[in-house]
C-alpha positions in Angstrom: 0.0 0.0 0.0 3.1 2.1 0.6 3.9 2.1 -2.8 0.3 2.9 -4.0 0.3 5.8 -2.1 3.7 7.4 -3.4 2.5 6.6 -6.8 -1.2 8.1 -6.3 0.2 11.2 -4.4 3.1 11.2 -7.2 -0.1 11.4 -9.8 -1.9 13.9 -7.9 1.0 16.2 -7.4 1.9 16.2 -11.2 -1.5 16.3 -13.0 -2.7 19.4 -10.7 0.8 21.6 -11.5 0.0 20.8 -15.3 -3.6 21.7 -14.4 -3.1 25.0 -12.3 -4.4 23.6 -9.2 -3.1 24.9 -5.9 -3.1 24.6 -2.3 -1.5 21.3 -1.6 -0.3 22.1 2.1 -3.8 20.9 2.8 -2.3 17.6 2.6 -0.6 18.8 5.6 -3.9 19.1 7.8 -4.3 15.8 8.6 -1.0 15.3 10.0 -2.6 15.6 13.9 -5.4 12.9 13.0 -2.5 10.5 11.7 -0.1 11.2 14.7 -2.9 10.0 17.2 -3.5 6.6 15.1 0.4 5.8 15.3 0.4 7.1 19.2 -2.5 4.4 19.0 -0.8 2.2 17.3 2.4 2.0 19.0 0.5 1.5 22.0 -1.0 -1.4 20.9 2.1 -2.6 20.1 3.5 -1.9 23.4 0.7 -3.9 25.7 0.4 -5.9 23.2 -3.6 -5.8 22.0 -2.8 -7.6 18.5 -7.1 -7.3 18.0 -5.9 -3.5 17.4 -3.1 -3.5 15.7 -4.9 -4.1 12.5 -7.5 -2.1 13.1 -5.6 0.9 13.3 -2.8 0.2 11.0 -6.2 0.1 8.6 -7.4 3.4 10.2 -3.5 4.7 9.1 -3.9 3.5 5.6 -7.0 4.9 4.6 -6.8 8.1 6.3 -3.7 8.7 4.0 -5.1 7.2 0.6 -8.7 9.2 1.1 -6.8 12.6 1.0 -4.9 11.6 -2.2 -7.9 10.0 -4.0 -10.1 12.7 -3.2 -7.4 15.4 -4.7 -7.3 12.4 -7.6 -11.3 13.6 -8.4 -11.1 17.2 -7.9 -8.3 16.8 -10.8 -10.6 14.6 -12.8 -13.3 17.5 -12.7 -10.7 20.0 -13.9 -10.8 17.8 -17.3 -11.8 19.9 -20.6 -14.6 17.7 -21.3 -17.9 19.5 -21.5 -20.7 18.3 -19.0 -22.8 15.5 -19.8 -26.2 16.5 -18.1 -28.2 16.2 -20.9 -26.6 13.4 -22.7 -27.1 11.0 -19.0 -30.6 12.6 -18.7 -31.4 11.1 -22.6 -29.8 7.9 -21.8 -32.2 7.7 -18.7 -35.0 8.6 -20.7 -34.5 5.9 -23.1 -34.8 3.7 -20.4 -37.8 5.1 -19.2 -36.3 6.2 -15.8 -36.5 9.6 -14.6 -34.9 10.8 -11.1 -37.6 13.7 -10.6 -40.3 10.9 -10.8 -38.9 9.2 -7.3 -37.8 12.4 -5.9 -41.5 14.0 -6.2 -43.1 10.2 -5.3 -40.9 10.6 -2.0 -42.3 13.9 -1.6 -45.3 12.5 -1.2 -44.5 10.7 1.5 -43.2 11.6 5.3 -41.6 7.8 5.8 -39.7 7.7 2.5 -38.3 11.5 3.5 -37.3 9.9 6.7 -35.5 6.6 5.1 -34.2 8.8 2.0 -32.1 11.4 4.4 -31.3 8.8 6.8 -30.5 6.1 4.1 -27.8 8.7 2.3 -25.4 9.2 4.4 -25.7 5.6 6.1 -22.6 4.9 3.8 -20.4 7.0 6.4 -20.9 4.1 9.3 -20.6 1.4 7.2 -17.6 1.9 5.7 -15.9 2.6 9.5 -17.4 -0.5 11.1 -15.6 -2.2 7.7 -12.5 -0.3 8.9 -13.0 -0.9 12.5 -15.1 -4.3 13.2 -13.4 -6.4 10.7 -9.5 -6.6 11.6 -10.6 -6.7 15.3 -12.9 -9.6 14.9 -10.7 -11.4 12.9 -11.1 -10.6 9.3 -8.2 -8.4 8.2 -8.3 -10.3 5.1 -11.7 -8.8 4.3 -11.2 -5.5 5.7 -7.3 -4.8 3.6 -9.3 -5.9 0.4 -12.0 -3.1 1.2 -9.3 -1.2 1.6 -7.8 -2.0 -2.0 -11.5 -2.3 -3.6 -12.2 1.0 -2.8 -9.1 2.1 -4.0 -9.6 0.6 -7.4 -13.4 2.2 -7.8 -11.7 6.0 -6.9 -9.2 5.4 -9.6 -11.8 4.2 -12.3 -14.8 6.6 -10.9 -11.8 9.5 -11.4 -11.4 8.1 -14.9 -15.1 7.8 -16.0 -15.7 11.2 -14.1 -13.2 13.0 -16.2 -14.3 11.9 -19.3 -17.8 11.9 -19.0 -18.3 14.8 -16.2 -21.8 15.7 -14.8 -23.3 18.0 -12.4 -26.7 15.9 -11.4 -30.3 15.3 -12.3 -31.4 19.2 -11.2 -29.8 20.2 -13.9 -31.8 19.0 -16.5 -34.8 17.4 -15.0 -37.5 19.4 -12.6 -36.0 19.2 -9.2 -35.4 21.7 -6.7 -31.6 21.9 -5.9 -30.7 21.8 -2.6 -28.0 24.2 -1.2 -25.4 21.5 -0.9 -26.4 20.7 -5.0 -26.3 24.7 -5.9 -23.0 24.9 -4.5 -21.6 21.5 -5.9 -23.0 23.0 -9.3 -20.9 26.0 -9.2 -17.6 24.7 -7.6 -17.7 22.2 -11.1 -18.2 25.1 -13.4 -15.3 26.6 -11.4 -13.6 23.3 -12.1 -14.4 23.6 -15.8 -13.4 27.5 -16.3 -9.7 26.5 -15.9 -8.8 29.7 -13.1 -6.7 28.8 -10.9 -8.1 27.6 -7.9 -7.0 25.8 -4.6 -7.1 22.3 -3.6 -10.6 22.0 -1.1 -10.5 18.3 0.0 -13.6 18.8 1.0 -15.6 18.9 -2.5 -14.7 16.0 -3.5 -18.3 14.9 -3.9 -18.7 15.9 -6.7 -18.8 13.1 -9.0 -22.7 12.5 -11.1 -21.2 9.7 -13.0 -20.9 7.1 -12.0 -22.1 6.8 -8.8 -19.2 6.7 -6.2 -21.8 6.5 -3.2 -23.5 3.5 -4.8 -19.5 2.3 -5.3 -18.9 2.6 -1.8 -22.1 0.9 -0.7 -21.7 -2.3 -2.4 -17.9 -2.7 -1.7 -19.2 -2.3 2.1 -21.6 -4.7 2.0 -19.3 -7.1 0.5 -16.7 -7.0 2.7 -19.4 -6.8 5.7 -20.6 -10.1 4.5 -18.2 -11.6 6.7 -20.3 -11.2 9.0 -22.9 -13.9 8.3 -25.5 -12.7 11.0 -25.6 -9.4 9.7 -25.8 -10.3 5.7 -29.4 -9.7 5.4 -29.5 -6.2 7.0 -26.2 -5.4 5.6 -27.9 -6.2 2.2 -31.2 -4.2 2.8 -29.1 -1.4 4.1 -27.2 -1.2 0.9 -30.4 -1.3 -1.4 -31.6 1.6 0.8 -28.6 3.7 0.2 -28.1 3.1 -3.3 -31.9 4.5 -3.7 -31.6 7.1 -1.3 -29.1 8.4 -4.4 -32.2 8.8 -6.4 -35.0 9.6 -3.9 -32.6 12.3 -3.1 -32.1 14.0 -6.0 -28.1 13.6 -6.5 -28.3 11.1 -9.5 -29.6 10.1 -12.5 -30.3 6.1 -13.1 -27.6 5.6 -15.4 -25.3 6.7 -12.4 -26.6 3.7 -10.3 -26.4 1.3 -13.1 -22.3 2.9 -13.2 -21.6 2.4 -9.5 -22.6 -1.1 -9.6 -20.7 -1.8 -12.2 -17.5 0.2 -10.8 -18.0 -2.1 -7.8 -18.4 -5.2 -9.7 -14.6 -4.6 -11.5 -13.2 -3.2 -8.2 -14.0 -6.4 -6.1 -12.7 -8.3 -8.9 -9.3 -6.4 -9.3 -8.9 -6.0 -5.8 -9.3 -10.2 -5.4 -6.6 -10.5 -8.2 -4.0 -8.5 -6.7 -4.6 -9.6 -3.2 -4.1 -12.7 -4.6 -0.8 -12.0 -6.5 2.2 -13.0 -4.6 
């Protein structure tokens, strides 16, 4: 993982010079969080408490690789290629799927509301009880190929986001944009001008296509499969996330239909190189 890093903070570093982005001492800001982990970690060591070890070693590792990936999208958004509203709102129409349809339907309803918001960010917990709960109960196997899965979907959602960029379904279908989407909106077109403009970890979500939060869902559900009491609501959980994405408002269908496949490749890549000696 070491060598991942150097090579995806290597990539980051040398893409966002060529592509006027600035600001990279934010790197720097996580420094405190990362010093406690190894405080953590050496104390584990120390006592020993080898159910830890792993656990935080984990927390170490993707602490790190989450700032460079999500510098890895914000450079994928800085891409020349126009945005692909329209184009993903016609592909959803030839399906017969439309994102406003659900999002008004929900409306509707004071239950789906509640699921909806508290579906959407659900992805948050479940990716640290992956983190956390797996290496201390004894799957560190499971939890390192997370780890690597998740890895591999950042890389190829960077790549599919930079070619095929979007801002979301309020663009071109009749949804009212939340704040949160209003602001996404304009920090892409901001993107897309090519002024120079600092590095803001912090919007990195804002990836349309494909669906990085569906990505993330199914990946954690995988690897929380280890689990086998836990399988079923692990799996109904998921299936509420991945349409809280819609019900929401933040993506169109084909955007779904992308993050599962994104996860499909990046559970199989990250089972081939876990496997290769």
């Amino acid at each position: 993982m070491g060598i991942l890093l150097a090579v995806l903070l290597l990539a980051d570093i040398v893409l966002a010079r060529a592509m006027h982005l600035s600001g990279w001492s934010v790197f720097f800001d996580i420094w405190f969080g990362v010093l406690l982990l190894f405080i953590c970690w050496f104390f584990c060591l120390l006592r020993p408490l080898p159910r830890l070890i792993d656990s935080v070693e984990l927390s170490i590792w993707a602490v790190l690789l989450n700032n460079v990936l999500s510098a890895l999208i914000l450079i994928a958004g800085r891409s020349p290629r126009p945005l692909v509203d329209r184009e993903l709102c016609m592909i959803d129409g030839k399906m017969h799927f439309s994102t406003a349809f659900f999002v008004h339907l929900a409306a509707h309803s004071l239950a789906a509301q509640i699921v909806s918001v508290l579906s959407y960010p659900a992805i948050y917990p479940l990716v640290l009880v992956a983190l956390l709960a797996l290496p201390f109960f004894g799957y560190t196997h499971a939890a390192r190929r997370f780890v690597l899965g998740t890895t591999v979907s950042v890389m190829l959602t960077a790549a599919l986001f930079a070619l095929w960029p979007a801002a979301g379904p309020w663009v071109t279908e009749n949804i009212a944009p939340t704040k949160e989407q209003i602001d996404i909106t304009a920090y892409l077109i901001h993107l897309k001008s090519n002024a120079p403009l600092e590095v803001n970890l912090q919007d990195a979500a804002i990836i349309s296509f494909p669906s990085f939060h569906v990505a993330l869902a199914i990946l954690s559900a995988v690897a929380l499969g280890s689990f086998r009491r836990l399988r079923l609501w692990m799996g109904i959980l998921t299936v509420l996330v991945c349409l809280s994405t819609i019900t929401t408002g933040w993506h169109y269908g084909i955007d779904v239909l992308g993050g599962l496949a994104v996860a499909a490749v990046s559970i199989a890549l990250a089972g081939l190189l876990k496997e290769a000696p």
